[in-house]
C-alpha positions in Angstrom: 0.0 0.0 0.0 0.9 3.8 -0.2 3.1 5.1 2.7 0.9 8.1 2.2 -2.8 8.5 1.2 -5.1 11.6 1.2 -8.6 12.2 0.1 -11.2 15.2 0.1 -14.3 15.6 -0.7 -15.8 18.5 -2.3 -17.0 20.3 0.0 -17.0 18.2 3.2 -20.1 16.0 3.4 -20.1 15.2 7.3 -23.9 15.6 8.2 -25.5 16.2 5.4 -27.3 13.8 2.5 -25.9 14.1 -0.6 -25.0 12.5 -4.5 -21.9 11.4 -5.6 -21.3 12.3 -8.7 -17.6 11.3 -9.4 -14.1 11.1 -8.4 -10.4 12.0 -9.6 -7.1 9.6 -8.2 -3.7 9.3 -9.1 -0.8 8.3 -7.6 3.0 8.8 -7.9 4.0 5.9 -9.3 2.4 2.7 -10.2 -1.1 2.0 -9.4 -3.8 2.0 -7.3 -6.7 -0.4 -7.4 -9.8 0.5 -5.0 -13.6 0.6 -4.3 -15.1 4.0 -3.1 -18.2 2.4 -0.8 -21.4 4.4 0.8 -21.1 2.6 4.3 -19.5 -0.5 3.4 -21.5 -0.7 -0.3 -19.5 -0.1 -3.4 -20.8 2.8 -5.2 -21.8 2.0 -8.8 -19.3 2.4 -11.6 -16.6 3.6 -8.5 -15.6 -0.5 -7.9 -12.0 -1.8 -8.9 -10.9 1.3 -10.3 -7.2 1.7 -11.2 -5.1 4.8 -10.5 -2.4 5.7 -12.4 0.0 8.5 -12.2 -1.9 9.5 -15.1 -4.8 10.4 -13.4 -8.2 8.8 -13.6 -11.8 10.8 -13.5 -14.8 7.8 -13.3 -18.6 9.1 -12.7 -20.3 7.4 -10.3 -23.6 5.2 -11.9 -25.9 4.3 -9.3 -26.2 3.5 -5.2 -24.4 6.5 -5.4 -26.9 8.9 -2.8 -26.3 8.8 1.0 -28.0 10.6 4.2 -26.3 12.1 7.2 -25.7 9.2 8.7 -23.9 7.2 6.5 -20.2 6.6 6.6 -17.8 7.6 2.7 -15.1 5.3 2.5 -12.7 3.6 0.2 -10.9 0.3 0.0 -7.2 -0.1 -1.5 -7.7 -3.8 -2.6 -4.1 -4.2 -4.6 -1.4 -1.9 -5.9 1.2 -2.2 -8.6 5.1 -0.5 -8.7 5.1 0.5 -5.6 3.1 3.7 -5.2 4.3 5.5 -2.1 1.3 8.3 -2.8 -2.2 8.0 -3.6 -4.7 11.0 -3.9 -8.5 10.5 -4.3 -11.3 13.6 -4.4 -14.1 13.1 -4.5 -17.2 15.3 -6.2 -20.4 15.3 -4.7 -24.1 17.5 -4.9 -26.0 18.2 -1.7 -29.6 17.1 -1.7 -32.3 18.6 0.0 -34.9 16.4 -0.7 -34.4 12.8 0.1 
């Protein structure tokens, strides 16, 4: 794994329901594979993705909405040339009505 990860999200969701809409990772070197999850649930089309130092952008295509009390999260499941930095943001809408 990484020696160093960060993430963000766009703005901070913490207590508030929300969409996902999509993410952008890279990494130094190597790559990445992961699973962003909506409280231990992979979010649709955001499963066994591979970062690169290229970048990657991958919109999110369904169990992608969450309320307040629901917990972001992502997985590393396996990396490749040892990356020793991985950055993931991700993009999300707030919603007011579910």
């Amino acid at each position: 794994s990484p020696t160093s990860t960060t993430h963000y999200f766009l703005p901070d969701p913490t207590g508030i329901k929300g969409t996902i809409s999509k993410i952008y990772a890279i990494t130094d070197t190597g790559s990445v594979t992961f699973t962003v999850k909506i409280t231990g649930t992979a979010i649709g089309g955001l499963a066994g993705m591979v970062a690169t130092s290229n970048g990657l952008v991958v919109l999110a295509t369904g169990t992608n909405t969450y309320v307040a009390t629901d917990s972001i999260s992502y997985t590393i499941t396996a990396t490749s040339g040892s990356p020793t930095s991985f950055q993931l943001v991700v993009f999300y809408a707030q919603n007011f009505n579910i």
